[in-house]
SERO-4910 file (N, C-alpha, C, O; in steps of 0.05 Angstrom, whole numbers):
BEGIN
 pado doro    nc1    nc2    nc3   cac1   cac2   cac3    cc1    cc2    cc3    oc1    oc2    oc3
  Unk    A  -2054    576   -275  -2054    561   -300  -2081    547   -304  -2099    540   -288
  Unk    A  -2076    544   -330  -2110    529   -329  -2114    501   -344  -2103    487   -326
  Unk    A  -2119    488   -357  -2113    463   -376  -2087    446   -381  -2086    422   -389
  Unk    A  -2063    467   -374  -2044    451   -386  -2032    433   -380  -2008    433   -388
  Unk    A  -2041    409   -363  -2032    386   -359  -2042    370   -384  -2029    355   -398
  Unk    A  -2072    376   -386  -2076    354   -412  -2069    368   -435  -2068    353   -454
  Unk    A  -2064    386   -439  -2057    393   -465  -2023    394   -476  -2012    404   -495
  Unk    A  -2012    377   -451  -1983    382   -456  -1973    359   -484  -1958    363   -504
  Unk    A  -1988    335   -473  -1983    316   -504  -1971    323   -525  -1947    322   -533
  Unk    A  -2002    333   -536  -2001    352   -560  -1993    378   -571  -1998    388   -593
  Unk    A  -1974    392   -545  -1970    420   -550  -1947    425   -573  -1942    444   -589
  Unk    A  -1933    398   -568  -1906    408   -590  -1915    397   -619  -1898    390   -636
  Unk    A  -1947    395   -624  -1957    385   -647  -1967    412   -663  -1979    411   -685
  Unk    A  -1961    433   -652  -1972    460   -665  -1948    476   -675  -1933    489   -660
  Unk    A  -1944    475   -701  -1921    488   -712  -1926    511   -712  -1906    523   -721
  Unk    A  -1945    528   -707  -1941    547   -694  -1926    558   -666  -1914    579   -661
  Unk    A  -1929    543   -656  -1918    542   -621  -1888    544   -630  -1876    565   -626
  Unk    A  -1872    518   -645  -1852    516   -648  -1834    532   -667  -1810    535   -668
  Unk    A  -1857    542   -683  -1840    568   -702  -1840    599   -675  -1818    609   -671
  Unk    A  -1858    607   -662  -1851    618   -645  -1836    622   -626  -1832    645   -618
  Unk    A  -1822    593   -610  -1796    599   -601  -1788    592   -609  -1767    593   -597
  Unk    A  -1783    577   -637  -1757    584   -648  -1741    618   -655  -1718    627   -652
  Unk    A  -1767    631   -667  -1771    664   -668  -1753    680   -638  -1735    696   -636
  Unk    A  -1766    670   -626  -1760    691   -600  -1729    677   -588  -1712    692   -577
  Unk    A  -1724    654   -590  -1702    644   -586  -1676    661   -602  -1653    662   -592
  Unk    A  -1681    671   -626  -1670    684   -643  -1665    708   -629  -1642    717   -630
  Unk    A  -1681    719   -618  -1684    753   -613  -1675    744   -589  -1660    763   -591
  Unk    A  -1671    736   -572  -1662    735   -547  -1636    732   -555  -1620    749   -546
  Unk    A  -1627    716   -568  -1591    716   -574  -1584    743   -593  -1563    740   -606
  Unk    A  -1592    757   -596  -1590    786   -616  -1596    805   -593  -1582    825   -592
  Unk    A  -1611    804   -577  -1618    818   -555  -1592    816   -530  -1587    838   -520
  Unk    A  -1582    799   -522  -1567    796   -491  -1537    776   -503  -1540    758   -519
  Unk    A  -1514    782   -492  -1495    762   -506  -1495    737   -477  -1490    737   -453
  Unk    A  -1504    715   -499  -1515    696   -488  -1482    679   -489  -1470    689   -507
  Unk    A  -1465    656   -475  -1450    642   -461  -1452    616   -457  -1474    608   -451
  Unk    A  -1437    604   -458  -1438    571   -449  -1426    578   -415  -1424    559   -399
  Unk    A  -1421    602   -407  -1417    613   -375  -1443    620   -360  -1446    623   -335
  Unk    A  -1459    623   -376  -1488    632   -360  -1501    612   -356  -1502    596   -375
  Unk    A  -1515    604   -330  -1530    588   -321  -1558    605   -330  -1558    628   -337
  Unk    A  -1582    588   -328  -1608    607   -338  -1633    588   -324  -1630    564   -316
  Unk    A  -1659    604   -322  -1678    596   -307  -1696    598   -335  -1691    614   -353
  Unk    A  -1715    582   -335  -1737    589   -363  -1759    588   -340  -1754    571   -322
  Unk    A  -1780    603   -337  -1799    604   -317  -1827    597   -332  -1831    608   -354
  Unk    A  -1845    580   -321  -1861    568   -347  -1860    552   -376  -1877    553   -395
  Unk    A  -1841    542   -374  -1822    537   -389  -1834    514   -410  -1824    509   -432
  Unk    A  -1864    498   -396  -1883    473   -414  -1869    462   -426  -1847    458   -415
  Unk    A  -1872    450   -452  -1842    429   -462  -1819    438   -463  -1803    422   -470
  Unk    A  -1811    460   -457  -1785    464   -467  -1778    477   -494  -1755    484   -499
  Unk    A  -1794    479   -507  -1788    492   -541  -1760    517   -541  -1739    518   -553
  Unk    A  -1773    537   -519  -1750    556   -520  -1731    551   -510  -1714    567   -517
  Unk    A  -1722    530   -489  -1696    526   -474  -1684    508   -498  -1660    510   -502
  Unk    A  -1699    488   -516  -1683    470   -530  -1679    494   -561  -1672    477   -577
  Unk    A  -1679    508   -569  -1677    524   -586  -1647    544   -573  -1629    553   -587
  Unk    A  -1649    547   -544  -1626    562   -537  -1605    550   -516  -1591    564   -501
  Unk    A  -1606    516   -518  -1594    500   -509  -1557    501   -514  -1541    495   -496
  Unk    A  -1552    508   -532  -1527    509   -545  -1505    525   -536  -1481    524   -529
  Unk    A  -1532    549   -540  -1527    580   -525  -1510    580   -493  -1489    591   -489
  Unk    A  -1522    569   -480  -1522    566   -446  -1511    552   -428  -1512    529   -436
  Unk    A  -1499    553   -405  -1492    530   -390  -1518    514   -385  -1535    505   -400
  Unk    A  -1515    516   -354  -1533    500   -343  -1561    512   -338  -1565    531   -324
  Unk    A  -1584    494   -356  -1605    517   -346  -1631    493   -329  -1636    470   -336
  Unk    A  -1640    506   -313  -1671    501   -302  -1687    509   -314  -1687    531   -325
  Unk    A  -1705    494   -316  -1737    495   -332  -1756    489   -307  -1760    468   -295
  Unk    A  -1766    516   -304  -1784    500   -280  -1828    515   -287  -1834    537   -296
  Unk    A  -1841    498   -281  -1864    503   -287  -1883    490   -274  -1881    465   -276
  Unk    A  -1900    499   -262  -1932    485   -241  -1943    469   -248  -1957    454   -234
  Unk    A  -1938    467   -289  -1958    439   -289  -1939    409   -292  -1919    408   -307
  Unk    A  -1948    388   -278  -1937    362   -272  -1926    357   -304  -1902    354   -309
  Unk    A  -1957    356   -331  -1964    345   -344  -1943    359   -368  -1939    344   -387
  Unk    A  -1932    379   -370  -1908    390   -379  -1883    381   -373  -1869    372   -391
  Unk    A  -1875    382   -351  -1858    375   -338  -1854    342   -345  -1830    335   -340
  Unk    A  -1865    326   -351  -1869    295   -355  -1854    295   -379  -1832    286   -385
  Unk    A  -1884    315   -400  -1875    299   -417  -1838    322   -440  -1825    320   -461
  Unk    A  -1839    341   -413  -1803    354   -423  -1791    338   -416  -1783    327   -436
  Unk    A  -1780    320   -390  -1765    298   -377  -1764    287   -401  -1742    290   -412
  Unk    A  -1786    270   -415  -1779    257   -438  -1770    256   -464  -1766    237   -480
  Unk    A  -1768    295   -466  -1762    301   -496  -1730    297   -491  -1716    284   -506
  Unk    A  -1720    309   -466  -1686    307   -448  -1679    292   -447  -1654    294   -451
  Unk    A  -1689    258   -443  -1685    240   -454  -1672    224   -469  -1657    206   -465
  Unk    A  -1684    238   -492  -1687    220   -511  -1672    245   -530  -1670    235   -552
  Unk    A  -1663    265   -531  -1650    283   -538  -1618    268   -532  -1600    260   -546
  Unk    A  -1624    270   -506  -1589    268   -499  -1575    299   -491  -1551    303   -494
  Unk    A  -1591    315   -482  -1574    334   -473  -1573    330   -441  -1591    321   -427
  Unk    A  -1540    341   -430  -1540    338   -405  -1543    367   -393  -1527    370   -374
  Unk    A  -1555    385   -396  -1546    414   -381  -1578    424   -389  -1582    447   -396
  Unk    A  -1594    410   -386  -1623    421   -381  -1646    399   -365  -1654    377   -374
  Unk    A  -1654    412   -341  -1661    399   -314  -1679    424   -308  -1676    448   -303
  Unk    A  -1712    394   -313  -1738    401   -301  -1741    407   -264  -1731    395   -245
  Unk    A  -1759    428   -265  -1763    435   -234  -1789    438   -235  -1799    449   -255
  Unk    A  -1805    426   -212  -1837    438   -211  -1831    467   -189  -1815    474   -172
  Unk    A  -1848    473   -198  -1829    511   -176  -1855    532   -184  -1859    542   -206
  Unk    A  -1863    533   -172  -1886    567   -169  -1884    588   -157  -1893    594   -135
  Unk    A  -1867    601   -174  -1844    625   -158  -1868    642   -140  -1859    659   -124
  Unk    A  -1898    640   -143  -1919    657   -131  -1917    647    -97  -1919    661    -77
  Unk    A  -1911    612   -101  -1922    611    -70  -1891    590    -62  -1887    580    -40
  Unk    A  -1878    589    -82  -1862    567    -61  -1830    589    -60  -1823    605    -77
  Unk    A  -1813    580    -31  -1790    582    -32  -1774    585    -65  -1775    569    -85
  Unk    A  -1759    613    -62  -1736    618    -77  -1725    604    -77  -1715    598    -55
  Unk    A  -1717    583   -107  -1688    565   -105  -1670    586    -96  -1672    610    -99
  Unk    A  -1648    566    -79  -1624    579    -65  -1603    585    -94  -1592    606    -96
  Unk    A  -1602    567   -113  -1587    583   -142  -1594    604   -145  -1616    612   -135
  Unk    A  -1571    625   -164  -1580    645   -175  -1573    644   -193  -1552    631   -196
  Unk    A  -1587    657   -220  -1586    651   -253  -1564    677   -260  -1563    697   -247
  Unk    A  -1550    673   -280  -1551    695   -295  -1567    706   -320  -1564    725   -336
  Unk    A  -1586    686   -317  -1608    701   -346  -1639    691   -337  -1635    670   -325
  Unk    A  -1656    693   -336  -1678    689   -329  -1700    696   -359  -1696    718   -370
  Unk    A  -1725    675   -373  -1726    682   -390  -1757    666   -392  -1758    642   -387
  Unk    A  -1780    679   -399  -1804    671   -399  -1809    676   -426  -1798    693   -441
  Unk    A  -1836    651   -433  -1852    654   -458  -1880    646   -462  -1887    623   -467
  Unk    A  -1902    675   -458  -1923    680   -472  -1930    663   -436  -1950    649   -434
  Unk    A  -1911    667   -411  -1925    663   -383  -1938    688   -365  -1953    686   -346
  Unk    A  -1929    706   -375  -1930    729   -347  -1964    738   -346  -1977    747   -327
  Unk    A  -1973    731   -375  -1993    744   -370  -2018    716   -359  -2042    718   -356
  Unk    A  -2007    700   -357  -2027    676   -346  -2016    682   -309  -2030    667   -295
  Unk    A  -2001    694   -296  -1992    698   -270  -2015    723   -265  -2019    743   -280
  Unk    A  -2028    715   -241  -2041    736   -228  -2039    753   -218  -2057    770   -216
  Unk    A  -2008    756   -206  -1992    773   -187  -1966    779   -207  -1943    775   -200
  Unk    A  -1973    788   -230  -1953    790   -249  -1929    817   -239  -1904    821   -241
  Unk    A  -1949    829   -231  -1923    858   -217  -1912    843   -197  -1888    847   -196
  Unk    A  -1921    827   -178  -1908    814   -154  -1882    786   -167  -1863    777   -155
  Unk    A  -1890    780   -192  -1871    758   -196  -1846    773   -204  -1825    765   -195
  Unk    A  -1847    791   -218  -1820    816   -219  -1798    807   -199  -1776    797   -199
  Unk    A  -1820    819   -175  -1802    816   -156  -1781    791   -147  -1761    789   -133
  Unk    A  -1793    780   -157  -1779    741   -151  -1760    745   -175  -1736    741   -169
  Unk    A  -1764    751   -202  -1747    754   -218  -1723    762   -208  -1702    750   -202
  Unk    A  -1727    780   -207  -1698    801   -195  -1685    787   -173  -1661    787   -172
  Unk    A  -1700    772   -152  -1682    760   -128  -1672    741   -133  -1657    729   -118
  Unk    A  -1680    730   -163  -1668    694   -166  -1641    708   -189  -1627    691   -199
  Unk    A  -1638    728   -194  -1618    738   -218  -1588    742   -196  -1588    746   -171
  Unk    A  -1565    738   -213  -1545    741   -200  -1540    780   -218  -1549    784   -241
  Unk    A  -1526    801   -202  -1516    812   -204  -1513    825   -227  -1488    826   -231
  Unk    A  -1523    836   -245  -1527    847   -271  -1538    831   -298  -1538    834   -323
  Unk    A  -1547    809   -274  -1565    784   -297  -1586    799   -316  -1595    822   -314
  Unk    A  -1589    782   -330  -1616    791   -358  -1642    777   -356  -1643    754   -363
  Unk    A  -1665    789   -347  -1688    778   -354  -1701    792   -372  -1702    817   -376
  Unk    A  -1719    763   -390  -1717    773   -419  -1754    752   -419  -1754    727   -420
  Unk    A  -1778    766   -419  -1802    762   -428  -1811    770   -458  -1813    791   -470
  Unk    A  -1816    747   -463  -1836    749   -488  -1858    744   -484  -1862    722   -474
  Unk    A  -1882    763   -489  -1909    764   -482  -1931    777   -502  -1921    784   -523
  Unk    A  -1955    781   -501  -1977    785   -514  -1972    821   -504  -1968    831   -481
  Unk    A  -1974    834   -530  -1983    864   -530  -2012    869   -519  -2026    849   -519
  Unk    A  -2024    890   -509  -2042    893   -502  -2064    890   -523  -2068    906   -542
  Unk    A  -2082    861   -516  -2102    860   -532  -2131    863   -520  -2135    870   -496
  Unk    A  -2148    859   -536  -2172    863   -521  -2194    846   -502  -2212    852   -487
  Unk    A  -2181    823   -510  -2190    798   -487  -2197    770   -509  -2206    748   -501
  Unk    A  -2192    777   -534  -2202    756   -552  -2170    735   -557  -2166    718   -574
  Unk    A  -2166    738   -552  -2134    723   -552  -2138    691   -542  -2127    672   -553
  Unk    A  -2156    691   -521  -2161    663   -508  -2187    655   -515  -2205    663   -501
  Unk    A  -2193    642   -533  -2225    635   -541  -2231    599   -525  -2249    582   -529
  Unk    A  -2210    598   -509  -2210    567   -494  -2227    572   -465  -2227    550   -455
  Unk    A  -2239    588   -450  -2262    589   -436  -2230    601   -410  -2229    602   -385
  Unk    A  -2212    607   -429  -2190    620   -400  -2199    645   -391  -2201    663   -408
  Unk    A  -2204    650   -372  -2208    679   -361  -2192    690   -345  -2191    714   -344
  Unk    A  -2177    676   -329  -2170    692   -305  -2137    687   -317  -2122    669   -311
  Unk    A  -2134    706   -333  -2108    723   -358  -2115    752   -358  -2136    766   -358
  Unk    A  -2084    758   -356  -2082    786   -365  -2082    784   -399  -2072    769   -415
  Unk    A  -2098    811   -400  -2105    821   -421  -2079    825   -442  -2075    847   -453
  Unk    A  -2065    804   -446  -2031    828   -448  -2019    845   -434  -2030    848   -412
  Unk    A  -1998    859   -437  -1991    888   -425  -1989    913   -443  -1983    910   -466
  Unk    A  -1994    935   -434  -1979    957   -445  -1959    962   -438  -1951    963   -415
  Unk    A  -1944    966   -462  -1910    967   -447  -1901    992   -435  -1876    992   -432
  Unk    A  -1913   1014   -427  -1908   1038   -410  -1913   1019   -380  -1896   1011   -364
  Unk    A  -1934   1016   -380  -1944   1002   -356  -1923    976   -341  -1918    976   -317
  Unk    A  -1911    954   -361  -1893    936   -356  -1875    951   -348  -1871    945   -325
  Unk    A  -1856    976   -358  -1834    982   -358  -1830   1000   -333  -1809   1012   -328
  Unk    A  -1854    999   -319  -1861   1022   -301  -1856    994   -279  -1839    997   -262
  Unk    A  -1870    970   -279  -1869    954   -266  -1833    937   -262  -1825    924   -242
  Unk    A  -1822    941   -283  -1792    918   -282  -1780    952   -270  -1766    944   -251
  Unk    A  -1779    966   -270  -1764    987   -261  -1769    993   -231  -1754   1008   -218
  Unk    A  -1790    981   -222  -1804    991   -194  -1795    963   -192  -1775    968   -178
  Unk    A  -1795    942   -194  -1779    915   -183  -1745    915   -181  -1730    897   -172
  Unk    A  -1735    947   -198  -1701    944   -189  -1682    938   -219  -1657    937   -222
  Unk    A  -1705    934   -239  -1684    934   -262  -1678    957   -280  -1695    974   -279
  Unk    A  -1661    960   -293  -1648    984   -312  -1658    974   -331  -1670    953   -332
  Unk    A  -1654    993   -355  -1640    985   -386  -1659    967   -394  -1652    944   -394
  Unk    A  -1683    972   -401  -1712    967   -404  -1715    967   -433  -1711    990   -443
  Unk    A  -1720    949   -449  -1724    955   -487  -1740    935   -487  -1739    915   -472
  Unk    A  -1761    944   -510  -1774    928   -520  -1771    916   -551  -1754    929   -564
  Unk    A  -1781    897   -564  -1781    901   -590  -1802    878   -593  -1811    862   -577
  Unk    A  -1809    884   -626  -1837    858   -625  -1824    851   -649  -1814    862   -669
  Unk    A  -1830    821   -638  -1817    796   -653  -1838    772   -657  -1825    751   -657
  Unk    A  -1854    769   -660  -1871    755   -676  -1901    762   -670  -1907    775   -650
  Unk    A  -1916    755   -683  -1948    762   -683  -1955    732   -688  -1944    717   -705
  Unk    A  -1979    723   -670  -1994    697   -672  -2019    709   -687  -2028    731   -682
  Unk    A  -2027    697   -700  -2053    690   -724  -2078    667   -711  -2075    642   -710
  Unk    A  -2096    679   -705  -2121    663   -695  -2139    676   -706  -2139    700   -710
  Unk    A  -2157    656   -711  -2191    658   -719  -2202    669   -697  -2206    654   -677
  Unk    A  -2211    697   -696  -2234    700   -672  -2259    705   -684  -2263    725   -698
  Unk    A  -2283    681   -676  -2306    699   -697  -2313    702   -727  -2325    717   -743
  Unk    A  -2297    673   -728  -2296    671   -763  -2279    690   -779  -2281    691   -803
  Unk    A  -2263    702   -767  -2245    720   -772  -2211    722   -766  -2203    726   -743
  Unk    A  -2195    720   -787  -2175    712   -777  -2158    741   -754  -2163    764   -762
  Unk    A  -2144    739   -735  -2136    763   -725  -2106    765   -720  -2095    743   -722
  Unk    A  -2093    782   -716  -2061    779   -706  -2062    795   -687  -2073    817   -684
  Unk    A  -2041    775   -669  -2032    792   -641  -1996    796   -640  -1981    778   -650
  Unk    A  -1990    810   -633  -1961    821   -623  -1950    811   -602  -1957    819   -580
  Unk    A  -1931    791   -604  -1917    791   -579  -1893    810   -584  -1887    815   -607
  Unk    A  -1881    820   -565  -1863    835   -562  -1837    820   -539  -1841    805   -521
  Unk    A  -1814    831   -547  -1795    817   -526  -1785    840   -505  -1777    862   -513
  Unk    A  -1784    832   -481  -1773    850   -473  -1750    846   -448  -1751    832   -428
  Unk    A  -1728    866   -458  -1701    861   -440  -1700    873   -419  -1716    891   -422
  Unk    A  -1690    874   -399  -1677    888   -372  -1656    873   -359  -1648    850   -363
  Unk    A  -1645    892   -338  -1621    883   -328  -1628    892   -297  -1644    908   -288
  Unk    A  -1609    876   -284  -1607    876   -252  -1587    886   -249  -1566    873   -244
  Unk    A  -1588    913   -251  -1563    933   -246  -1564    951   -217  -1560    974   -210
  Unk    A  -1567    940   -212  -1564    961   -178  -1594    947   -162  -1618    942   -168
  Unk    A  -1578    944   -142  -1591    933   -112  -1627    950   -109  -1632    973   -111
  Unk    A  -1644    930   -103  -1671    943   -103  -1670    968    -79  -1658    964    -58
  Unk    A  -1679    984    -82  -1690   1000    -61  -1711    996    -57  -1730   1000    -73
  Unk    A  -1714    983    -21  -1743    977     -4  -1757    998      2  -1743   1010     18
  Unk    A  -1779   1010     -2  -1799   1031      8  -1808   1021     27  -1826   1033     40
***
């Protein structure tokens, strides 16, 4: 990750951000039949926008994410909300211990491609899912590197989704769909541009096979 401790303040000040998961919050409940029986993991999760948009939806969910400065200032939106069934974790599924829970839904937004070891975090996906659980990424379509004009570099370029689908299937999941559900609008270059995020579903339907 790169900046987002100081930029957590101000993050829920961009109605763009917040029209976006509200967006994908939508497509995820049209996508998977979502439960007040399902426990859920949001991985990267920064204020919270998409867990409090699919709060209603869910039992008990974890929000867990590497930066402190997110994590602070979500504790305080929970608060002051008043909801009891959503609980911050600092957790970097890259280097620390698997929580001993297991989710039945696991669900990222616009994170996978800031993970370095993005085919390797799959793998943690699938081991933190209970038994025909749903993990469900929303991410950047394959763009050309102009997406981050904030001096971020060390990001994946987006994905191609042959390539993702080649990767959640080689980590052990089935039943692989994509669909694109909102496009972000930035100036690159004096020029306004749009990018594609796309959502994408799978399931943990049968036990990994180890090579």
């Amino acid at each position: 990750m790169t900046n987002f401790d100081e930029r957590a303040i101000d993050w829920d000040s961009d109605p763009q951000k917040v029209e976006r998961a509200r967006v994908v919050a939508d497509a995820i409940r049209n996508a998977v039949p979502l439960s007040n029986d399902m426990n859920a993991l949001e991985y990267g999760c920064g204020t919270g926008l998409l867990s409090f948009a699919l709060q209603e939806d869910l039992g008990q969910i974890t929000l867990a994410d590497t930066s402190q400065g997110m994590l602070d200032v979500l504790s305080e939106k929970i608060s002051a909300s008043g909801v009891m069934n959503m609980h911050p974790a600092r957790l970097d599924l890259s280097t620390d211990p698997l929580p001993a829970e297991k989710y039945h839904i696991t669900y990222s937004l616009m994170v996978l491609h800031h993970i370095h070891d993005a085919k390797g975090i799959l793998n943690k996906f699938y081991d933190v899912l209970e038994p025909n659980g749903y993990l469900l990424v929303a991410d950047l379509d394959k763009e050309d590197g102009s997406f981050h004009t904030d001096g971020t570099i060390d990001v994946h370029k987006g994905f191609a989704q042959n390539e993702l689908q080649t990767w959640v299937e080689d980590a052990g999941f089935g039943d692989v769909q994509f669909s694109m559900v909102y496009e972000i609008t930035k100036e690159v270059h004096g020029r306004e541009k749009t990018f594609p995020i796309f959502l994408m579903t799978a399931q943990k339907t049968h036990d990994r096979i180890t090579r």
